[in-house]
C-alpha positions in Angstrom: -102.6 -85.6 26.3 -105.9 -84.5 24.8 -106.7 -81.0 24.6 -110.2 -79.1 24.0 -111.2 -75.7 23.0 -114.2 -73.8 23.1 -115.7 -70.0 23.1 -117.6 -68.4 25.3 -120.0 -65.3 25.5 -119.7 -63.5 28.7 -122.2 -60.8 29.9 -123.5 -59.5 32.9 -125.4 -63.0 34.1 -122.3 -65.6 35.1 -121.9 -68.6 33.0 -120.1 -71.4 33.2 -116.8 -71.5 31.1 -115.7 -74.9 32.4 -116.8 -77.8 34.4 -114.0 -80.5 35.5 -115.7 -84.1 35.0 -112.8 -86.5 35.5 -109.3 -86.7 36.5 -106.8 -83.4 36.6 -106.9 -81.4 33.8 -105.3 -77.7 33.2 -106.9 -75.3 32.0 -106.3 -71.9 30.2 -108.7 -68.7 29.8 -108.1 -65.9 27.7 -110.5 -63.2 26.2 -111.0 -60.3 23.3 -108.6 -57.4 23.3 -109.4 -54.3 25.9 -112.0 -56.8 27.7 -112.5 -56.8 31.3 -114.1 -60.2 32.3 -114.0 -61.6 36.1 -113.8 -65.2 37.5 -115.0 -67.0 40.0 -117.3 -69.8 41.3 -121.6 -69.7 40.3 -121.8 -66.5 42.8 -119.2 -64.4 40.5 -120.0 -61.1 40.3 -118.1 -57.7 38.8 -117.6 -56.7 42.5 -116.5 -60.3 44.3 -114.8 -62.1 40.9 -111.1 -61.7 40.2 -110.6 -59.3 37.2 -109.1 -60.0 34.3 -108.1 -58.1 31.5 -108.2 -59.2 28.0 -104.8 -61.0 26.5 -102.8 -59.4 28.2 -103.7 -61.3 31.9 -104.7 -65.2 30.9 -105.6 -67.7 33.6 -104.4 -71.2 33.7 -105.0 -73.6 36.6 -105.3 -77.2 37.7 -108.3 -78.4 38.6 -110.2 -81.5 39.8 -113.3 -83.5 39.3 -115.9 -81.2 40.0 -114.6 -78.0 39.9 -116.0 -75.0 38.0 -114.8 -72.0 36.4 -117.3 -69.0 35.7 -117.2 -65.5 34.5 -119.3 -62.7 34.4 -118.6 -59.4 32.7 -120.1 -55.6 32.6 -120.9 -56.2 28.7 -120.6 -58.6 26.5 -117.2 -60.6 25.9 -115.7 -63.5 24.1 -113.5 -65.9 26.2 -112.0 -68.6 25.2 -110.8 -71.2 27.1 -108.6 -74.4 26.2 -108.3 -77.4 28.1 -105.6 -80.2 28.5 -105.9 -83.7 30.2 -104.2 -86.3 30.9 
């Protein structure tokens, strides 16, 4: 199994944290301390996205080819996200 890992700014305009391009893969998301961030697909917004609050709530998930992950926050936030496939 391969893994990646890459960081992220997240502000108030949603970006993409992760974009599935072949086979399964899991994939985990954390952020700074005392961050509130929120997930969701390209329409993510601080109202609509599913909170999440810094290390102490991660996200991990399956996901298949063509799937996206992004975020959006009320400031500005690093995530980081790391990535294991098959």
């Amino acid at each position: 199994m391969a893994f990646r890992s890459a960081e992220t700014t997240v502000t108030t305009t949603p970006v993409k944290l992760f974009e599935a391009v072949a086979g399964d893969v899991e994939i985990w998301v954390n952020a700074d301390p005392n961050a509130t961030y929120y997930l969701g697909g390209s329409d993510v917004t601080t109202t609509n996205g599913l909170p999440m609050f810094g290390p102490s709530q991660q996200f991990r998930s399956h996901v298949r080819p063509g799937d996206e992950l992004w975020a959006v926050s009320g400031g500005s936030v690093t995530v980081n996200v790391l990535v294991r496939s098959a």
